[in-house]
C-alpha positions in Angstrom: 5.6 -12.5 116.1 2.4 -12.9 118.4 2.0 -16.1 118.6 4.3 -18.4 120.2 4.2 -22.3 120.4 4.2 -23.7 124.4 3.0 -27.4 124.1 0.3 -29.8 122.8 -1.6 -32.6 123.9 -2.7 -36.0 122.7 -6.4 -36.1 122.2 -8.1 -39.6 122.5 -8.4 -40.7 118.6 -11.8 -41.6 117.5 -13.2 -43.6 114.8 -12.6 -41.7 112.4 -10.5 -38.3 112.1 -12.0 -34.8 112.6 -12.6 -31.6 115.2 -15.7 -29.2 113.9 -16.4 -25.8 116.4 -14.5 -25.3 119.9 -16.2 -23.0 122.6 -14.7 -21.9 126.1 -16.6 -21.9 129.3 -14.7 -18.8 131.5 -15.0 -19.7 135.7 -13.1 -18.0 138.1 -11.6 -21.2 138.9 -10.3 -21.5 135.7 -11.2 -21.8 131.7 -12.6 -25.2 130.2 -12.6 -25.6 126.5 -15.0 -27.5 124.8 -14.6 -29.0 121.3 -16.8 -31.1 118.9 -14.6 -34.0 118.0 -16.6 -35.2 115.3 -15.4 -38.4 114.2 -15.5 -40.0 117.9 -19.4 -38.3 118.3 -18.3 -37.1 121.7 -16.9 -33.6 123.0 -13.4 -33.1 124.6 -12.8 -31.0 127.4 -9.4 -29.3 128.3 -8.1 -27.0 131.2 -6.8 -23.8 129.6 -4.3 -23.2 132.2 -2.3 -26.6 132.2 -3.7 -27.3 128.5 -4.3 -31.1 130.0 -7.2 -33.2 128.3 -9.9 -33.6 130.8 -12.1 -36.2 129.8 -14.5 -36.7 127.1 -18.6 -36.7 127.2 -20.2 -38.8 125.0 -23.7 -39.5 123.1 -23.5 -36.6 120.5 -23.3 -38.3 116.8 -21.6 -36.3 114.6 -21.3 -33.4 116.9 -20.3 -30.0 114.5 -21.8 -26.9 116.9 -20.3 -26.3 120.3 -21.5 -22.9 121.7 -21.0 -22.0 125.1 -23.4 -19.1 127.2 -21.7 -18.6 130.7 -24.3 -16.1 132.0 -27.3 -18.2 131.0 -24.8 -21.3 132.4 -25.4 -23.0 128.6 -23.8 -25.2 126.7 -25.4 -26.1 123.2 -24.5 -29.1 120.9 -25.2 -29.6 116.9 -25.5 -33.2 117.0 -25.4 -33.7 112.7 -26.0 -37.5 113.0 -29.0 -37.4 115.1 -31.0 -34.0 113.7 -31.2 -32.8 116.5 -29.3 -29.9 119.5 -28.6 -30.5 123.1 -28.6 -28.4 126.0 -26.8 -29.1 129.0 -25.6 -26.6 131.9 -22.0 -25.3 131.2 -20.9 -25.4 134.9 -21.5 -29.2 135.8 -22.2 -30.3 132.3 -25.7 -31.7 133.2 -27.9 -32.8 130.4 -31.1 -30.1 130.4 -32.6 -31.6 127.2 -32.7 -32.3 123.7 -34.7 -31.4 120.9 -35.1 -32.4 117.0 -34.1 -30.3 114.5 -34.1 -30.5 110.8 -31.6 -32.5 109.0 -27.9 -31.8 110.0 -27.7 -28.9 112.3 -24.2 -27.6 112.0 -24.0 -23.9 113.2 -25.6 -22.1 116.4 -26.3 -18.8 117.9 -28.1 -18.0 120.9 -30.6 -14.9 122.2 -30.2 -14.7 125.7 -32.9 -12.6 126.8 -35.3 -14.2 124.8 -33.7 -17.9 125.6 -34.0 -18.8 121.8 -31.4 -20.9 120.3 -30.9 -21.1 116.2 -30.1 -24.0 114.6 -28.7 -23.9 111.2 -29.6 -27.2 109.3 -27.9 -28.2 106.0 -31.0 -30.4 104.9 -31.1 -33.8 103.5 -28.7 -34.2 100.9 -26.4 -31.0 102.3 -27.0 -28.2 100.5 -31.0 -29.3 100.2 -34.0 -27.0 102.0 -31.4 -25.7 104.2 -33.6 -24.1 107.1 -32.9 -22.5 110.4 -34.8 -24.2 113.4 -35.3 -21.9 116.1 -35.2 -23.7 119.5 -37.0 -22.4 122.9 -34.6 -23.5 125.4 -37.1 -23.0 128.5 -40.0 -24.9 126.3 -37.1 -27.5 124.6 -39.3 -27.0 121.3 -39.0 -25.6 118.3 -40.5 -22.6 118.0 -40.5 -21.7 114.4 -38.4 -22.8 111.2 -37.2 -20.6 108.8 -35.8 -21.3 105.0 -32.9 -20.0 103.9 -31.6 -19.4 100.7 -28.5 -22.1 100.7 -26.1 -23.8 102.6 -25.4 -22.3 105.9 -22.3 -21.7 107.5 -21.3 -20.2 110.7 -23.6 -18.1 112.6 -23.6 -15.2 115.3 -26.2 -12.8 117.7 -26.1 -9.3 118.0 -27.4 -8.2 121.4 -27.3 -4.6 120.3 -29.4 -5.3 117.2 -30.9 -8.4 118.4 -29.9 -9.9 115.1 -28.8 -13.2 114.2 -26.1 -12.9 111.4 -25.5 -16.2 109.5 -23.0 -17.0 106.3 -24.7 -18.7 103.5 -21.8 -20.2 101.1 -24.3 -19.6 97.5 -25.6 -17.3 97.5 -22.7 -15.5 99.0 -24.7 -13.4 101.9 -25.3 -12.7 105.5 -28.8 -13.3 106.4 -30.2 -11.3 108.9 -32.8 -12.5 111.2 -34.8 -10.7 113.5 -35.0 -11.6 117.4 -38.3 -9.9 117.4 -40.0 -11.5 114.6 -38.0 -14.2 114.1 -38.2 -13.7 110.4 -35.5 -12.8 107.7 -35.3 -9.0 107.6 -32.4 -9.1 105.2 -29.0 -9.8 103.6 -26.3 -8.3 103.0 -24.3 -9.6 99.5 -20.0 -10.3 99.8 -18.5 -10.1 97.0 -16.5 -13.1 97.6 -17.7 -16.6 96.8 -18.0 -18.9 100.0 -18.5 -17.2 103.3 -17.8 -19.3 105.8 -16.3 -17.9 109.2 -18.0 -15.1 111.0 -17.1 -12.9 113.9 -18.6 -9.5 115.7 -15.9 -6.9 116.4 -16.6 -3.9 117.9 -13.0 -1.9 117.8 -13.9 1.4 115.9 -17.0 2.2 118.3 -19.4 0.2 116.1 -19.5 -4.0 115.2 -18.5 -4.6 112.1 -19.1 -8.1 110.9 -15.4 -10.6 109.7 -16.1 -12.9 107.4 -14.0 -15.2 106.1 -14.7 -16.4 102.9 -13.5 -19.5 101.0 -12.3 -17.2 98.2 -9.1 -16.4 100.6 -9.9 -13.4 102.1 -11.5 -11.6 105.2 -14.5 -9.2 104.2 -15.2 -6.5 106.7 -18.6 -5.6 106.7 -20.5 -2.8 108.3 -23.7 -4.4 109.2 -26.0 -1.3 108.9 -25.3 -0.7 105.8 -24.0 -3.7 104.3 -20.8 -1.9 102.7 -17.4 -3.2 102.6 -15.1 -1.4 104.7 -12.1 -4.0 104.0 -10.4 -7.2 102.5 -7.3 -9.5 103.6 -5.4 -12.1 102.1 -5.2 -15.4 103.5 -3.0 -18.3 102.8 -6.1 -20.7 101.9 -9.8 -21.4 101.9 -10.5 -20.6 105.9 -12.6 -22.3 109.1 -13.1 -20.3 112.0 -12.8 -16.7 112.9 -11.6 -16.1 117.0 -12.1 -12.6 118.7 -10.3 -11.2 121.4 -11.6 -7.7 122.6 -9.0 -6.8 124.8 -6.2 -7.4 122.6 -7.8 -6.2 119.1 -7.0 -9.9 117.7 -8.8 -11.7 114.8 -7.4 -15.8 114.4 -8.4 -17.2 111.2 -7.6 -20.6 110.8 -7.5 -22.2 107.4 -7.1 -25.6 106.8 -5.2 -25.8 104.0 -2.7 -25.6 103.7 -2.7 -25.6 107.8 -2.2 -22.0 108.8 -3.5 -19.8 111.5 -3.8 -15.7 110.3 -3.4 -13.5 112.8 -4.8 -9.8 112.4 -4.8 -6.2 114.0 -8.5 -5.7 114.0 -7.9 -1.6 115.3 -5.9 -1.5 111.9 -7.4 -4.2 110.3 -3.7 -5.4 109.5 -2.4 -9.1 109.0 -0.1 -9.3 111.7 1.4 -12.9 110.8 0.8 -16.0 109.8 1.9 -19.6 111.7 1.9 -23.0 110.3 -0.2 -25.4 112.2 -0.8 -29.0 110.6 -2.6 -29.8 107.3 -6.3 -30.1 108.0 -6.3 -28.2 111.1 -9.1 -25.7 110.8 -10.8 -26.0 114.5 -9.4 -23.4 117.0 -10.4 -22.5 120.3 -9.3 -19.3 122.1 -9.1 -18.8 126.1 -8.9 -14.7 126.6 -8.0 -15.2 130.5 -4.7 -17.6 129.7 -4.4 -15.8 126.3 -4.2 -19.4 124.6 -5.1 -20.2 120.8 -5.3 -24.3 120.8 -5.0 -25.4 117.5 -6.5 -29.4 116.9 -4.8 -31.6 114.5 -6.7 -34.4 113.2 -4.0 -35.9 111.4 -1.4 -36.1 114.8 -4.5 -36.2 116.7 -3.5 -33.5 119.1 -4.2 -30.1 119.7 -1.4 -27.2 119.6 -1.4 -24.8 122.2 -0.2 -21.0 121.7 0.2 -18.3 123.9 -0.2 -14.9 122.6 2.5 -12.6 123.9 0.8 -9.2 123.1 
């Protein structure tokens, strides 16, 4: 057992039920984490340490992205209602600006050096001219737009290859796009239906991409050469995919049947497998207090879990 259960907390309910992406802002002071509670348009905030709700910041309709930059001192919203991403300073949570998007942004990923963030957009209906908006946070402007070839999902950059790597559910690839061009250079094809998760781990000397797929499994993929080096079982169609360097952990969450996955990414071994609550597919991860918080729409709460490896 890695994972073991220390508390939760009662999160503010909001109109409706539903938590989308959860980022953490790391300060010497201590961890904040930051997650898109959806169905009250608003984030949450939490201390790691004590695991206490904070307070909540509101004005973001249908908030589904959270991605947090603490060296640029960024914070980045998805606001789905409005078409449009915010950008507001991580440390004081200042608003910096907000800039229209195409339909339903849902997925981000930044470029630090160049200061461009990408917007995923699921179009109008979802599913529809599905295009990636790429945002000039210095200019607040969209810079260019890109089409993609379906529905996104989750999204992440590669400062090595200044690459953005981005699920699309069907087709089932990875589109790559170039930081340079800011054009498609890419895909790579997974032989699963439905990625959705996506993580960059770097335990064998080289990133390897994990993407978990709706199909109920975990694809590792080399992202040179697009092969796959591996696939895991899990319990259900999966959310998010959680990181931790230090520890060589992977957390998949799945929401159904309500299950965090917990694997060995050195051996690229399932370790185990807790129960959480139906419908909780939102995690967030704190690598200084070594927390997993797991939020429950259902008890409207969020389930906090130390890792004790």
């Amino acid at each position: 057992m890695t994972l073991r259960h220390v508390g939760s907390t009662a999160v503010p309910a909001g109109a409706k039920a539903g938590f989308d992406h959860a980022d953490t802002y790391l300060h010497p002071s201590g961890s904040r984490l930051y997650v898109a509670h959806t169905g009250a348009d608003r984030l949450d905030v939490f201390d790691c340490k004590s695991g206490t709700y904070l307070r909540s910041i509101p004005g973001f309709p249908g908030v589904a992205g959270v991605l947090i930059d603490r060296d640029a001192d960024l914070l980045f919203t998805s606001d789905r209602n409005a078409a449009r991403v915010s950008v507001l300073r991580s440390s004081d949570e200042a608003m910096l600006g907000q800039v229209a998007v195409d339909p339903r942004p849902n997925g981000l990923a930044f470029d630090r050096n160049a200061r461009n963030l990408y917007s995923f957009n699921l179009g109008e209906p979802a599913g529809t001219n599905c295009s990636v908006s790429v945002v000039s946070v210095d200019a607040l402007r969209v810079v260019s737009t890109l089409r993609l070839p379906g529905r996104p999902r989750w999204a992440v950059f590669d400062g090595e290859t200044r690459s953005v790597y981005a699920n699309i559910s069907d087709p089932a690839v990875i589109v790559v796009i170039d930081g340079n061009s800011l054009a498609i250079s890419r895909s790579i094809s997974i032989p699963v239906t439905g990625p959705h998760g996506l993580a960059i781990v770097d335990d064998h000397g080289e990133s390897s991409l994990w993407c978990a797929a709706d199909a109920g499994q975990v694809v590792v993929v080399e992202p040179r050469s697009g092969a796959i080096s591996a696939s895991l079982p899990l319990p259900g169609v999966p959310d998010v995919v959680m990181y931790d360097r230090d520890l060589h952990r992977a957390y998949v969450a799945v929401g159904s049947p309500g299950t965090v996955t917990v694997f060995d990414t050195q051996h690229r071994q399932e370790l185990e497998t807790i129960v959480t609550e139906e419908g909780a597919h939102t995690i967030g991860w704190d690598p200084v207090t070594r927390r997993l918080f797991v939020f429950q729409p259902k008890s409207s709460c969020v389930g906090i879990y130390h890792e004790a490896a």
